[in-house]
C-alpha positions as CSV (number, residue, x, y, z in Angstrom):
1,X,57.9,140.5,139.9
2,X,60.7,138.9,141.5
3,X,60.2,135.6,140.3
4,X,59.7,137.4,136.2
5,X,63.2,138.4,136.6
6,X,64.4,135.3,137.6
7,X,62.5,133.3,134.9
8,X,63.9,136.0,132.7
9,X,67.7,135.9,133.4
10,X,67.8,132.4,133.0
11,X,66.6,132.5,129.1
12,X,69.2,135.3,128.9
13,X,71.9,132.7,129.6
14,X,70.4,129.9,127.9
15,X,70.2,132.0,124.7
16,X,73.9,133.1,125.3
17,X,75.2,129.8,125.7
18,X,73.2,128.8,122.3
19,X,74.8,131.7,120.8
20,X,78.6,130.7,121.8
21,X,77.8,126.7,120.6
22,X,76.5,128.1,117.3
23,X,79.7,130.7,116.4
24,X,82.1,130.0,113.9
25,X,85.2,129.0,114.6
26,X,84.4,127.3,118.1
27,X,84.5,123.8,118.9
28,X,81.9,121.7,121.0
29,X,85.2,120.3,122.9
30,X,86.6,124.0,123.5
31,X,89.2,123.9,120.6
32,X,89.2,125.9,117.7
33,X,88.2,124.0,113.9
34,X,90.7,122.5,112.1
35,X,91.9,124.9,109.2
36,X,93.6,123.5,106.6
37,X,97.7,125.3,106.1
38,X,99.7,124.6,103.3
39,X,103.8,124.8,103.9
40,X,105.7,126.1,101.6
41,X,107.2,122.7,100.5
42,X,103.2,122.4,99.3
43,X,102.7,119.7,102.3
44,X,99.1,120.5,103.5
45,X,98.0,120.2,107.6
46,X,95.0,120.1,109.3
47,X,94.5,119.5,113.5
48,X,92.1,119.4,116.2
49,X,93.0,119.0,120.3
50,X,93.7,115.3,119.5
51,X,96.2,115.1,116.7
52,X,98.3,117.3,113.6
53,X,97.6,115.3,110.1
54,X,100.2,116.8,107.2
55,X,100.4,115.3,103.6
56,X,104.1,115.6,103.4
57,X,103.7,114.6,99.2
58,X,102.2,112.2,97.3
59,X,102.6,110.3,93.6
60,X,100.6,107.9,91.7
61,X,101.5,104.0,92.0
62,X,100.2,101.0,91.0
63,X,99.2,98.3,93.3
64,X,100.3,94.9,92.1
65,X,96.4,93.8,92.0
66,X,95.1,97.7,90.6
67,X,93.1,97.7,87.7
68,X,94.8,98.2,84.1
69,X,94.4,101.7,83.1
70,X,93.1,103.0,86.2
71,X,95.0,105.7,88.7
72,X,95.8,105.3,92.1
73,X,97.1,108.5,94.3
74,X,99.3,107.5,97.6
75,X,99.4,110.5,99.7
76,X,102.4,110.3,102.2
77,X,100.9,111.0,105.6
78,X,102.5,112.1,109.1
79,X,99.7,111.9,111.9
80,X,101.4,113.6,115.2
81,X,99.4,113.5,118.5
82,X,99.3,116.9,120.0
83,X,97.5,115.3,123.4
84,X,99.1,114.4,126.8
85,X,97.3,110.6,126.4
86,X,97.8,107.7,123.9
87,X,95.7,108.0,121.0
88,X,94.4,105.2,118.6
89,X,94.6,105.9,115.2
90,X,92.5,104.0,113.1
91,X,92.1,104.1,109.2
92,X,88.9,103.6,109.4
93,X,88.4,107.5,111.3
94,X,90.1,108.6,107.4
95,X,87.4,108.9,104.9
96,X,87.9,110.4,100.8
97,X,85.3,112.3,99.1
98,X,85.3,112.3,95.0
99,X,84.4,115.6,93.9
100,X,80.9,114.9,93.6
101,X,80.6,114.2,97.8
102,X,80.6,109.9,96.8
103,X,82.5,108.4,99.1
104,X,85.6,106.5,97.7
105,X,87.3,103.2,98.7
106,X,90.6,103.3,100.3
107,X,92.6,100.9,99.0
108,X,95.3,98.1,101.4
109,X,98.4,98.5,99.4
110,X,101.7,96.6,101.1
111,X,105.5,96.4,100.0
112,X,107.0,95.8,103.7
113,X,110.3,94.7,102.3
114,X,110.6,97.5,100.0
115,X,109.3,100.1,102.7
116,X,105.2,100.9,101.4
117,X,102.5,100.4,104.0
118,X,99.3,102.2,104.5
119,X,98.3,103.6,107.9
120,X,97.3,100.9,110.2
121,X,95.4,100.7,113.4
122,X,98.1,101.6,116.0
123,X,98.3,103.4,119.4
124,X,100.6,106.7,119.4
125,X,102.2,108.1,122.7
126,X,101.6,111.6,123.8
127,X,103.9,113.8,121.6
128,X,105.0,111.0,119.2
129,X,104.3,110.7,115.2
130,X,104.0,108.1,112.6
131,X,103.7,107.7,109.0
132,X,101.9,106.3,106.2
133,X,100.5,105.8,103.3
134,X,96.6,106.6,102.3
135,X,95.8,105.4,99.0
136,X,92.4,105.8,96.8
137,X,91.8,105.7,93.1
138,X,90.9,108.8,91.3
139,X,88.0,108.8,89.0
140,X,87.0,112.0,88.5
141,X,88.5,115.0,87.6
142,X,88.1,117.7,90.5
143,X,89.7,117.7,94.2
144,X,88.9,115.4,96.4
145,X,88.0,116.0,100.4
146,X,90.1,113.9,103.0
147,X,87.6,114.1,106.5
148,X,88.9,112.8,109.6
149,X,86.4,112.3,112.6
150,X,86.8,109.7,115.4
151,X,83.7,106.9,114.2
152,X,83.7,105.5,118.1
153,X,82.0,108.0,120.0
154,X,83.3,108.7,123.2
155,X,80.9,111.6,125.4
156,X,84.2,112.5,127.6
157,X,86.1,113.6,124.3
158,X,84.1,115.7,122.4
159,X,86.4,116.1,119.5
160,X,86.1,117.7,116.3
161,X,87.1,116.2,113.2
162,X,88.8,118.4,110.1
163,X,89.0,118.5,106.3
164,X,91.7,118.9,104.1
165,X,91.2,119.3,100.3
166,X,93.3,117.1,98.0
167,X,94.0,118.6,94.4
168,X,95.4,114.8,92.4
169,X,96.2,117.2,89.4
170,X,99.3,118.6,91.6
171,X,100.8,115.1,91.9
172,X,103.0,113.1,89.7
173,X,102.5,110.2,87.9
174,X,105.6,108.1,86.2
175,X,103.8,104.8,86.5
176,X,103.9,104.9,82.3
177,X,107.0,106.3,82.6
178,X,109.0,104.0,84.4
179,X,108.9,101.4,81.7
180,X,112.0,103.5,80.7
181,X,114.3,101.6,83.4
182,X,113.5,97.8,81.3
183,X,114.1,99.5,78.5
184,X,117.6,100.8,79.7
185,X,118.0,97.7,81.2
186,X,117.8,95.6,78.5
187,X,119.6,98.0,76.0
188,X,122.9,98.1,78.6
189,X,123.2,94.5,79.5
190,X,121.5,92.4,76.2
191,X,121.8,95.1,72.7
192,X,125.2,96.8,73.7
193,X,123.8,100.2,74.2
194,X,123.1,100.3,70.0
195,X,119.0,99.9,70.5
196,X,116.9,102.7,69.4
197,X,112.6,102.7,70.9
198,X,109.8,101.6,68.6
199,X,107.5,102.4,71.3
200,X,106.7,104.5,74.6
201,X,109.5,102.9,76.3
202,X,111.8,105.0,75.1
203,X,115.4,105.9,76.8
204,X,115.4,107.9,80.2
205,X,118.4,109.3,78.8
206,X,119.9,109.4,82.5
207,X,116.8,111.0,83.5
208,X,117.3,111.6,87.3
209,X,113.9,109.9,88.2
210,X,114.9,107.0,86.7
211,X,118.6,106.5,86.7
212,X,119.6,102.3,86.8
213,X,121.9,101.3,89.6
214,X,124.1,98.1,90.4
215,X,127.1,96.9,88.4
216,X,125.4,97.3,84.8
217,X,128.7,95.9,83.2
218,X,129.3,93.0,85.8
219,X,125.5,91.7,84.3
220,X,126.9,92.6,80.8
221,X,129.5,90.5,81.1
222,X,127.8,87.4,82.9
223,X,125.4,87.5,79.8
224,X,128.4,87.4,77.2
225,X,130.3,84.2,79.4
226,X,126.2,82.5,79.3
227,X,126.1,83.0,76.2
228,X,130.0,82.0,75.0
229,X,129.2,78.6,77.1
230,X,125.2,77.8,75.0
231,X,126.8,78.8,72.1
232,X,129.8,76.1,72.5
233,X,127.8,73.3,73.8
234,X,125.2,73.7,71.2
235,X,128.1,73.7,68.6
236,X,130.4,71.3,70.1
237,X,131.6,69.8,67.4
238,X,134.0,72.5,65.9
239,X,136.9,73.7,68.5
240,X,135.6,77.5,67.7
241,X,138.2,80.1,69.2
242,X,136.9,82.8,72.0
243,X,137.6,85.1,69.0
244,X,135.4,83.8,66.9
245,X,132.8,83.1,69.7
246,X,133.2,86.7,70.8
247,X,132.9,88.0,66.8
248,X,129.9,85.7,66.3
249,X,128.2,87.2,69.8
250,X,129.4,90.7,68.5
251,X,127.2,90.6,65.4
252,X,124.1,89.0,66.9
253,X,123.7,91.4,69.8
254,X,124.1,94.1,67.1
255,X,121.8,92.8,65.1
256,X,119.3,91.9,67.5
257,X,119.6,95.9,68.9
258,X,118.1,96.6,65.4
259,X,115.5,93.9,64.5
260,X,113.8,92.8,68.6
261,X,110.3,93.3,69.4
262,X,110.0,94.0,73.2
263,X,106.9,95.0,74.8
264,X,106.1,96.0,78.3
265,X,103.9,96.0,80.6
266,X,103.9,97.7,84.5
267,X,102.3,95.6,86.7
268,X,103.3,97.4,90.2
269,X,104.7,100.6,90.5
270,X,105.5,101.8,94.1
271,X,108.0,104.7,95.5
272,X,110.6,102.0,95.9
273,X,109.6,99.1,93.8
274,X,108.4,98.7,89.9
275,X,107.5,95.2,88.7
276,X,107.4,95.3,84.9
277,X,106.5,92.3,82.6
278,X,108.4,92.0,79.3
279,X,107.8,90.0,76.1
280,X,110.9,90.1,73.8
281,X,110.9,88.7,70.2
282,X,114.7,88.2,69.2
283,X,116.6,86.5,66.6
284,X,116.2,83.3,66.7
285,X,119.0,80.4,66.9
286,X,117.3,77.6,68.3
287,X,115.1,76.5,65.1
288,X,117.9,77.4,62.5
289,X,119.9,75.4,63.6
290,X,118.1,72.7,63.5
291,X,117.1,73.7,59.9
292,X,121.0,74.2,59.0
293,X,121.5,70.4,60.2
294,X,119.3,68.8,58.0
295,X,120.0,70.6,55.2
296,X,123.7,70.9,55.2
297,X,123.7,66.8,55.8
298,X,121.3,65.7,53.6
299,X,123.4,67.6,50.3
300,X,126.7,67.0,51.9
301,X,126.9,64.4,53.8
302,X,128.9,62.4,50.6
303,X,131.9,64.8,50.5
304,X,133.3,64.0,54.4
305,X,134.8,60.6,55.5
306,X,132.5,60.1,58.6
307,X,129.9,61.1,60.9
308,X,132.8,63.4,63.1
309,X,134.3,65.5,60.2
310,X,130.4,66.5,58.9
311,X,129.2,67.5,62.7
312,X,132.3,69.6,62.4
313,X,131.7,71.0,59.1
314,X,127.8,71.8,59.8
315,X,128.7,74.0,63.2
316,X,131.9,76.0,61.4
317,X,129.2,76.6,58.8
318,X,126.0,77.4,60.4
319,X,128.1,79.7,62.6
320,X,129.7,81.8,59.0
321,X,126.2,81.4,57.3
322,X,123.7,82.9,60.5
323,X,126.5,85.5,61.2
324,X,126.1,86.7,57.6
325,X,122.1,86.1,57.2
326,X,121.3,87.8,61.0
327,X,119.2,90.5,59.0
328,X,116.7,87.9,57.6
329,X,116.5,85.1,60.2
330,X,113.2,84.6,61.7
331,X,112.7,86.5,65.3
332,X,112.0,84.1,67.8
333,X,108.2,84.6,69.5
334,X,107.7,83.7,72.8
335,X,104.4,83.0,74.7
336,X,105.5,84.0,78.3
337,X,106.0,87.1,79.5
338,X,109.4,87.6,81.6
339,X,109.6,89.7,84.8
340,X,112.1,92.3,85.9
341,X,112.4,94.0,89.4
342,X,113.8,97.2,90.0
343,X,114.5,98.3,93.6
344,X,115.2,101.9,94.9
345,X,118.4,102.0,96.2
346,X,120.2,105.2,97.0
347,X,118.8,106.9,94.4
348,X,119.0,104.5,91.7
349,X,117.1,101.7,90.5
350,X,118.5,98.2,90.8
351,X,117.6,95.2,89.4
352,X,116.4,92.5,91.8
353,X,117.3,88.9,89.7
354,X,114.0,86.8,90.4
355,X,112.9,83.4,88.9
356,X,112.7,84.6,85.4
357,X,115.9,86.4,85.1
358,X,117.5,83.5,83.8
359,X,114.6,83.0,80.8
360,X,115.4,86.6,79.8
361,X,118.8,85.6,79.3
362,X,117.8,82.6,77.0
363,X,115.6,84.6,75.0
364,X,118.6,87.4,74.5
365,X,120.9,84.3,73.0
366,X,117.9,83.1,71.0
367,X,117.1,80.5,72.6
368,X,120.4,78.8,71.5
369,X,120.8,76.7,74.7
């Protein structure tokens, strides 16, 4: 009888402690599950005994090698480790689930100069934090899981992972948007303010996400003296005045704010960096005067005395005759695409001059140089 009560109380505690590893809300490492809290900012958090995971924010970017027309979330993460030892945080322990429980692929995205990396394998001191980017792209329509669970087993830390639901509706994107800072860009600096949008790229209208930065009017003005200098070494042969240079430049830029094509095209947008290609079509100069030459020579090259008074007479005329026939002249196609750069910086959005800036300033003189 003894040895029944014995055989008895031990299945007693067996089934007891199969009871407490199958309740809710307990861990098999002793901790509690990871429930997910949302801040009133609208940054979510999730823990376990290891570590404190918090999606401060998040926006939609587009990587500089990402897809044309598809959509890439970057949610800003802070990983804290709540443990007395050095944890290793790997992205590889970060998976997302598309609404339908398919597994996506997290994407490498990079900007160190401009201040965008992803998380990264690192080790994190007891009590310290770091922060990063997680970025996937969005497919489907729905919220998406984020699951975080150690993949290197370890039986002395019996950890449990968490889940944290990701709703991509509640996050901006101004990747289309932000072709609103070339536009303003080349309005300020190239078509004296005067040019009105024949496509999406319309003004931001000082819109504080997009607001342009830098000395606007110092790049106005280095395009006017650029322009003054082609203009005067193409037509060397007449002693034009800087009024008359100035008037002439005055008339084309207006002009050109009313007849030039631009197209654009964003080919990286990041929280701190936008690449975006443009393809201008502006008044041409280049091939008229040429034409003008020719012409002018050939039916009145009998009425001057020699070869320096007709040189003179062609560039005072070419100059009265294209200021008065801007409306009409041919616009001035290009094959390339030209780049421009704009860099976060306080607030506003600077242009960073690259290897093309000086093509764009070519095409905005047509190509008179």
């Amino acid at each position: 009888m003894k040895k029944i009560f014995q055989y008895v109380a031990i299945l007693v505690v067996g089934f007891s402690l199969m009871a407490c590893d199958l309740l809710p809300g307990q861990s098999k490492g002793g901790g509690t599950p990871a429930e997910q809290k949302e801040a009133k900012s609208g940054a979510l958090s999730a823990s376990n005994k290891e570590i404190e995971m918090k999606v401060k924010g998040g926006q939609y970017i587009l990587p500089s090698d990402g897809k044309e027309n598809s959509k890439y979330l970057a949610l800003e993460l802070e990983i804290k480790n709540k443990s007395d030892e050095t944890v290793r945080i790997s992205p590889s322990d970060i998976d997302i689930y598309n609404p339908n429980g398919e597994k996506v692929k997290l994407s490498r995205v990079s900007d160190y100069k401009h201040g965008f990396e992803t998380i990264q394998f690192d080790n994190l001191s007891a009590g310290k934090s770091l922060s990063g980017y997680l970025v996937f792209e969005v497919e489907t329509n729905g919220k998406y899981e984020l699951e975080y669970e150690k993949k290197i087993y370890n039986p002395k830390q019996k950890i449990k992972g968490f889940k944290l639901t990701i709703d991509p509706a509640k996050y901006p994107n101004q990747v289309a948007e932000s072709k609103k800072l070339a536009f303003d860009y080349l309005n300020t600096v190239f078509l004296g303010g005067k040019a009105k949008s024949k496509d999406e790229a319309k003004s931001s209208g000082g819109k504080e996400d997009f607001v342009l930065g830098g000395d606007l009017s110092q790049n106005e003005s280095d395009f006017r003296a650029a322009f003054t200098e082609d203009f005067k070494r193409k037509l060397h042969d007449y002693p034009f005045t800087d009024d008359e240079v100035n008037a002439f430049i005055d008339s084309y830029v207006e002009m050109n704010a009313k007849r030039a094509e631009i197209s654009y095209r964003v080919t990286q947008y990041l929280p701190n960096s936008v690449v975006i290609k443009i393809r201008p079509k502006t008044i041409s100069l280049s091939r008229t005067i040429l034409n003008h030459r020719k012409a002018f020579y050939e039916k009145h090259r009998s009425e001057y005395a020699n070869l320096t008074e007709i040189n003179k007479a062609i560039d005072k005329n070419y100059a009265d005759v294209m200021t008065a026939g801007l409306d009409s002249h041919p616009l001035l196609t290009t094959e390339s695409e030209y780049q421009l750069t704009f860099v976060k910086t306080d607030g506003k959005w600077v242009v960073e001059p690259d290897y093309t800036y000086d093509s764009i300033v070519v095409a905005f003189e047509g190509d008179i140089s």
